[in-house]
N, C-alpha and C positions, 0 to 999 in steps of 0.2 A: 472401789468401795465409796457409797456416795458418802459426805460429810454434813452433818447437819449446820446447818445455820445458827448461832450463837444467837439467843435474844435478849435484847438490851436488858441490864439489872438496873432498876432506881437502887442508889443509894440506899434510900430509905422510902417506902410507902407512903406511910403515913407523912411524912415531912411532906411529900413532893402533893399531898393533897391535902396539905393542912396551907403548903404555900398557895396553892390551885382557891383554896377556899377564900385564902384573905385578899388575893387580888382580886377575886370575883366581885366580894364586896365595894372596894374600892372600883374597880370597874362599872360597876352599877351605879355609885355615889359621886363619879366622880362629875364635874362640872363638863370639863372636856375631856369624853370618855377614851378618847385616841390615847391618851396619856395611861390610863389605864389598861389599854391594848400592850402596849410596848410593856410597861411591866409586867403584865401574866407572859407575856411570850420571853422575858428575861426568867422567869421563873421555870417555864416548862423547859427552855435551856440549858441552865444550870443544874434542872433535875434530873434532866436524861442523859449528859457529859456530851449534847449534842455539837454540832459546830456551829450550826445555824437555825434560825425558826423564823418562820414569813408569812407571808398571807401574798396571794395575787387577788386581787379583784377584778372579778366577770364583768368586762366592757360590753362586745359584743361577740356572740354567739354563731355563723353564719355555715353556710355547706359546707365549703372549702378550707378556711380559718377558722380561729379563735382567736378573738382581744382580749388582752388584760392587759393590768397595770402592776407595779411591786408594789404595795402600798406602806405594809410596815414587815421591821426584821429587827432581830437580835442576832449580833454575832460574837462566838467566843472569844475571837484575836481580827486584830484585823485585818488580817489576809484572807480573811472569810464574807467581806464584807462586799453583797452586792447592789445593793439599794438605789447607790447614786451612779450605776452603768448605766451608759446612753441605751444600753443593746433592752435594759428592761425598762425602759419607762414608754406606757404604750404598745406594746408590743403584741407581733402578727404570731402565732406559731400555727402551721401549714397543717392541714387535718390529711396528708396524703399519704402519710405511715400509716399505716394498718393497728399498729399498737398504740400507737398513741389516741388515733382515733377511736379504737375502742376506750380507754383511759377515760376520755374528754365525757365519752356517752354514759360509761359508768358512774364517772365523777355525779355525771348532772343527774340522775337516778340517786344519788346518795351515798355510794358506794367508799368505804374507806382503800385503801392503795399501801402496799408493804413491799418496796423494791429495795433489793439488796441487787448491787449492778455486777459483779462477778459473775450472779448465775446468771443474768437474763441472757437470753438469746443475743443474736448477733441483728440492730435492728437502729434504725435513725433515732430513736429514741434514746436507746444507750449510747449511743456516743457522743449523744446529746449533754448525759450528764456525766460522760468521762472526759468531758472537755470543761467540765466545771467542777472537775476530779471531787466527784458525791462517787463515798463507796458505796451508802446505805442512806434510804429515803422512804418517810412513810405522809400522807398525804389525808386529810380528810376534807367531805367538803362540807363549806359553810352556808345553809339554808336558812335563808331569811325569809318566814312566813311563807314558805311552800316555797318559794324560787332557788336557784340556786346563785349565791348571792357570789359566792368567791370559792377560794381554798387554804386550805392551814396547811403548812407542812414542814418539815425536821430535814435537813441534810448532814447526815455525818460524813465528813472526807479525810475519817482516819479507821472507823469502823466501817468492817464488812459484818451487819448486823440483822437481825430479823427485830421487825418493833410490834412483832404481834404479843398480844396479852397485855403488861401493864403501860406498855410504851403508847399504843396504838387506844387502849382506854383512857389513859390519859390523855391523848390530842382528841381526841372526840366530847370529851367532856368539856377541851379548851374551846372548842368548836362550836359545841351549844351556848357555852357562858358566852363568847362573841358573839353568835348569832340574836340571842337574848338581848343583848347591849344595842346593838346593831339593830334592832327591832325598835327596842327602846327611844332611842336615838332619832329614828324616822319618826316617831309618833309624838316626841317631844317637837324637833325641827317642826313639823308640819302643825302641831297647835301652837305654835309661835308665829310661824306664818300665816297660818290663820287670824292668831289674835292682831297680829301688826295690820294685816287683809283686814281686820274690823274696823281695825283703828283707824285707818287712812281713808277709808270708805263710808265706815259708819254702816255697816251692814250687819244683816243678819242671817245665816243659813237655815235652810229645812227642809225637809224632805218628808212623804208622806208614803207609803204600802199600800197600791191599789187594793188586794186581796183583802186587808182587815181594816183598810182604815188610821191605821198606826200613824201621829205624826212624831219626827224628830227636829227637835228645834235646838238651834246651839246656844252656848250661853247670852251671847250680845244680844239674837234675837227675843231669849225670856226677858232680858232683862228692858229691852224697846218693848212689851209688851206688858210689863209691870207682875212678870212672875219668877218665883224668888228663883234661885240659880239650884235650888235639891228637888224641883217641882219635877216627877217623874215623866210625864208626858199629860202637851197638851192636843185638849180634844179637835178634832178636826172641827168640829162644828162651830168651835169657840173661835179658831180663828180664822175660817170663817168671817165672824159677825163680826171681826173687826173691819172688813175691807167693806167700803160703800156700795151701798146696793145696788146703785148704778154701774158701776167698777164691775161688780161681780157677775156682773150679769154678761158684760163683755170680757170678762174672763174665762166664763163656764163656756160663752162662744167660741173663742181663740184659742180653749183647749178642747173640746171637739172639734173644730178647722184641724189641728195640727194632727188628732188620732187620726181623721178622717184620714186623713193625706200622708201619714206615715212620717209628717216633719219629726224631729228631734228635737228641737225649740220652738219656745216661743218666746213672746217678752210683748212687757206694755207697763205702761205707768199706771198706777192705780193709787185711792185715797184710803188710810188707814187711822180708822179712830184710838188713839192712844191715852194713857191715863189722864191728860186735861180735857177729854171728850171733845176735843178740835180734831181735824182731819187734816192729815197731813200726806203730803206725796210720797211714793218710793216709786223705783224699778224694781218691777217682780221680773225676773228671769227664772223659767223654767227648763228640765230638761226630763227628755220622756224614754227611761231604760225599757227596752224592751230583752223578751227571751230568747232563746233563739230561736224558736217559731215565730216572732214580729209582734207577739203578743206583751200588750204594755203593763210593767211591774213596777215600776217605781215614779213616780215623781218627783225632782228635785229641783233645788236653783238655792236663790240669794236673792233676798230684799236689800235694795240699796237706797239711803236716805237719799232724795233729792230736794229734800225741802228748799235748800238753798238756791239749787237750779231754777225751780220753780216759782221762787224770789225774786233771781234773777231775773227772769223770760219775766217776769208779768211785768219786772222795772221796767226792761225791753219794750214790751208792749205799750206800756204807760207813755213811755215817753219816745214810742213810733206816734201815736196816740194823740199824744196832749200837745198842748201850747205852751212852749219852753216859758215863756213871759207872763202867763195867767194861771197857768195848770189845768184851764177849760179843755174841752177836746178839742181835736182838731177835727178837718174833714174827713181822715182816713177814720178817727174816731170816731163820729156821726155815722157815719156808714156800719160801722161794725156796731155801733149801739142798734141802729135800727137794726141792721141782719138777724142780734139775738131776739127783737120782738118784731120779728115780723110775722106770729100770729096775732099782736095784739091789736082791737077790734079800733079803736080812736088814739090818732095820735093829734094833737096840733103843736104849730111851728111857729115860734113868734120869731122875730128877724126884728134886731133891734144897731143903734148906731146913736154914738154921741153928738148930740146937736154944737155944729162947730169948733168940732174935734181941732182941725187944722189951724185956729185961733192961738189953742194952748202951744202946740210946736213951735208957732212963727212969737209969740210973745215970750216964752220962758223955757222952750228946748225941747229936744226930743227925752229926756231924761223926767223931765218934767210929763209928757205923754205918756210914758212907762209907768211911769207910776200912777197916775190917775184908772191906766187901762188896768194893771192890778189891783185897785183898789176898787175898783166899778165892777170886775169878777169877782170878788170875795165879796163886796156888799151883795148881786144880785143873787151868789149860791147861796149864802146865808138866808134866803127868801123862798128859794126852793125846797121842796120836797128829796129825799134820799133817791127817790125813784125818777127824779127828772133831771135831764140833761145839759150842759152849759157846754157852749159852742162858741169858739172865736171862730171866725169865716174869715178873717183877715182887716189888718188895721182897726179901726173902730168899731169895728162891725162884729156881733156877736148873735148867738142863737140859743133860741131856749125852745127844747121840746118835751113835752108834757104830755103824758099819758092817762087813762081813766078818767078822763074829763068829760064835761058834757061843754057844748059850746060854750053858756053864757059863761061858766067856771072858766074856761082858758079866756076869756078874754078879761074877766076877773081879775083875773090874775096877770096879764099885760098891763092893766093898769094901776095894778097895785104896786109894780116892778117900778111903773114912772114915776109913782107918788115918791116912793120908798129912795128913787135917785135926788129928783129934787129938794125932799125935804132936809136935807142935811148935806152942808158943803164938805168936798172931803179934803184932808190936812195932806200934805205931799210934804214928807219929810227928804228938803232938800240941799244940798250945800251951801251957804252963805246967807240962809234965810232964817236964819234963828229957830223961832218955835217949829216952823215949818210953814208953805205955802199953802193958803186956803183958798177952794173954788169953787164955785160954786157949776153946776150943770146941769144938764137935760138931755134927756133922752126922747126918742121919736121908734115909734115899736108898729110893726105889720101884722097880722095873724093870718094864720090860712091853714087850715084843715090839711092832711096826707090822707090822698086817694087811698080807694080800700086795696086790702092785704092781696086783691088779686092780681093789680098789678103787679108788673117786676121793681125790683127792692131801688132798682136805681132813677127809672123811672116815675118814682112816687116822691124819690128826693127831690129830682130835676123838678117836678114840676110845682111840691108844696116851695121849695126855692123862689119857684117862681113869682108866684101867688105871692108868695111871705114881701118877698123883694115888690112889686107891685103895690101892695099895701101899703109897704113903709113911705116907696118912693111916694104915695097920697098924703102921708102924713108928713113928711116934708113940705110939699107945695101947698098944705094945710096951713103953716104957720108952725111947724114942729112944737117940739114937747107935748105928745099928744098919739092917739093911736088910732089905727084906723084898719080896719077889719075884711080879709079876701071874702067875695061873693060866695066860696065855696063855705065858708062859715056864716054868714049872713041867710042864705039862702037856710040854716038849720038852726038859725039860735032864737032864741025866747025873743018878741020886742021887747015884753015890759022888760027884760033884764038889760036890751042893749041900753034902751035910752036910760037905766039907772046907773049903766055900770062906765060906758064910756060918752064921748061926746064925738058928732058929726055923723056921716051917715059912711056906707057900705065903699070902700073904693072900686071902679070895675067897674 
């Protein structure tokens, strides 16, 4: 005669789910929810006069194995305690039982588990748990947002029990309130990691719905955008018209390159006007979800600030650039000023140099040279225009190139640069000299036109160099202090202006 299986009585009902209710809360409330774990599972223990209650957590999943780890347990006494054994931390169990293997597949479908081990079959799996003398075990699994995340389960190793009905609705319900927590838990973690991700970065996430349009922007991003943080969603078009229109235009390119070609990224730096209506740099990194026909759904990424970088690099630049001693350009800088206007129609180049430069060194030092040479570049930029260029060429020697001019103007303007040096000695504030050292100086300055834009960029330097450097060296054997003007300029300038504007004739 068969004999029924006995199933576990709760004490009381209501208690064991008024207990189930109040550690849930707690559970949910708690700071670290693990600690709230251990207490609902001391509770579903106590309620069901279990011997044990655990959780394994789903490592990995593969044909032949199964991973897990023990991660938490309550045990009644402690000869029940298996938590801190070598044999379960990490642990392989073998998918080549037939029962068990089923279990594993059932488990991962959702399925809850009531083994009472007296009756089961004769099978690797029972003797599995009669080596860990469980007379009675019921198991359910724990789904986290559709996966299967772990399992909860009861071992009695004094009852031979059935835990269907209040037993097995009880673990299921402990099942979902940890699955809940456990959900909870990952979406807290990862908007911490996010927010610390903004912090350290200075970025902002989004994402956009090719289908409608939709954009989603995270809070650092409204907030770098100057929209309040309850602002439902902003419009595509709006942001949009924050990125320059230049920018944009190589980005609507870069992202049809990438559909074109079925990339998955892209990325590029682009300019973004922000509430001082200055523009300012980020890294847009994009990324292009597609369906599973290849057809593209989503657009996403993250704006990262680089303003700083871009701070950086242009220091960098400045001072690949410039003249450590004057802050004029240097030659690598000349070159790149002209590169960016090499459509532009008239350049001219004056080439100037301190008359008897090598006086001041041999008489009061090179210290004394430094400083004259910096004071002679801040007097002559203070003369120039925003749009024109200051050039050391080396030692005394400096350049000035001038744009939008018509002949007689640049040379105008070369002599108005001499007047402007000699009229006023300059003070060299130097060690041992009280007020400071006064001297007085002169300059001697070349002009020469840069061939037209159809030349190449380098050969127009070389040869306005040339010209410029020719000129000067006339105004030297001139008598210095004084300018004197390349044939290629002469040849195009006003007479009545040369003979008002400078003195001697054409060198060349």
């Amino acid at each position: 005669m068969n004999v029924a299986t006995p199933e576990v009585r709760l004490p009381c009902a209501s208690q064991a789910l008024a207990a189930l209710a109040r550690e849930s809360r707690a559970l949910m409330q708690d700071a670290n929810w693990a600690d709230g774990v251990d207490r609902l599972l001391a509770e579903i223990g106590r309620s069901t006069g279990a011997s044990r209650v655990w959780i394994f957590q789903l490592l990995e999943l593969r044909e032949e194995a199964v991973v897990q780890d023990y991660v938490f347990e309550w045990a009644a006494a402690p000869r029940y305690r298996q938590l801190m054994q070598r044999r379960f931390r990490f642990f392989h169990s073998a998918l080549g039982d037939p029962v068990y293997r089923r279990m594993i597949e059932e488990r991962r479908a959702g399925q809850a588990h009531d083994l009472c081990v007296p009756r089961m079959d004769e099978s690797p799996l029972r003797r599995h748990l009669e080596s860990q003398h469980i007379r009675s075990m019921a198991t359910v699994p724990i789904v986290v947002h559709g996966e299967w995340w772990g399992t909860l389960g009861i071992d009695d190793c004094e009852r031979a029990i059935s835990w269907q009905g209040p037993g097995l609705d009880l673990l299921t319900t402990a099942s979902e309130l940890i699955a809940a927590a456990l959900y909870r838990h990952q979406l807290t973690s990862r908007s911490r990691q996010l927010e610390l991700f903004h912090q350290v970065t200075n970025c902002g996430v989004w994402e956009v719905v090719l289908s409608n349009g939709r954009v989603w922007c995270s809070q650092a991003l409204k907030a770098l955008l100057d929209y309040p943080a309850t602002y439902p969603r902003v419009p595509l078009r709006r942001l949009l018209a924050r990125v320059q229109r230049q920018d944009r235009q190589r980005l609507w390119a870069e992202l049809r390159r990438a559909l074109s070609q079925r990339q998955a990224m892209c990325r590029l730096d682009v300019r973004l006007a922000l509430g001082d209506a200055d523009e300012h740099w980020f890294d847009l990194l994009a990324e292009i979800r597609r369906d599973e026909a290849g057809r593209p759904q989503i657009i996403a990424g993250i704006l990262i600030d680089i303003r700083q970088r871009k701070r950086d690099e242009q220091d960098a630049w400045r001072a690949a650039e410039s003249d450590t001693l004057t802050g004029a350009l240097n030659r690598r800088g000349l070159a790149r000023w002209l590169e960016a206007r090499a459509e532009a129609r008239r350049l001219h180049l004056l080439m100037l140099d301190i008359d008897h430069f090598k006086r001041v060194n041999d008489a009061h030092g090179h210290p004394a040279g430094d400083a004259l040479l910096r004071l002679l570049a801040r007097r002559l930029r203070d003369a120039l225009r925003e749009e024109d260029a200051l050039v050391r060429l080396g030692g005394e020697e400096f350049a000035v190139v001038v744009r939008g001019r018509d002949d007689a103007s640049a040379v105008a303007l070369a002599e108005r640069l001499r007047r402007i040096v000699v009229a006023t000695p300059f003070r060299l504030g130097l060690p041992g000299h009280g007020e400071g050292l006064s001297l007085a100086v002169s300059i001697s300055l070349g002009v020469a036109l840069l061939p037209g834009a159809s030349d190449a960029a380098e050969r127009r330097l070389s040869l306005a160099m040339a010209w410029a450097d020719e000129a000067l060296y006339a105004a030297k054997q001139a008598g210095r202090d004084r300018v004197r003007i390349h044939e290629s300029v002469c040849e195009q300038a006003d007479d009545h202006h040369r003979a008002n504007e400078i003195e001697g004739d054409c060198a060349g």
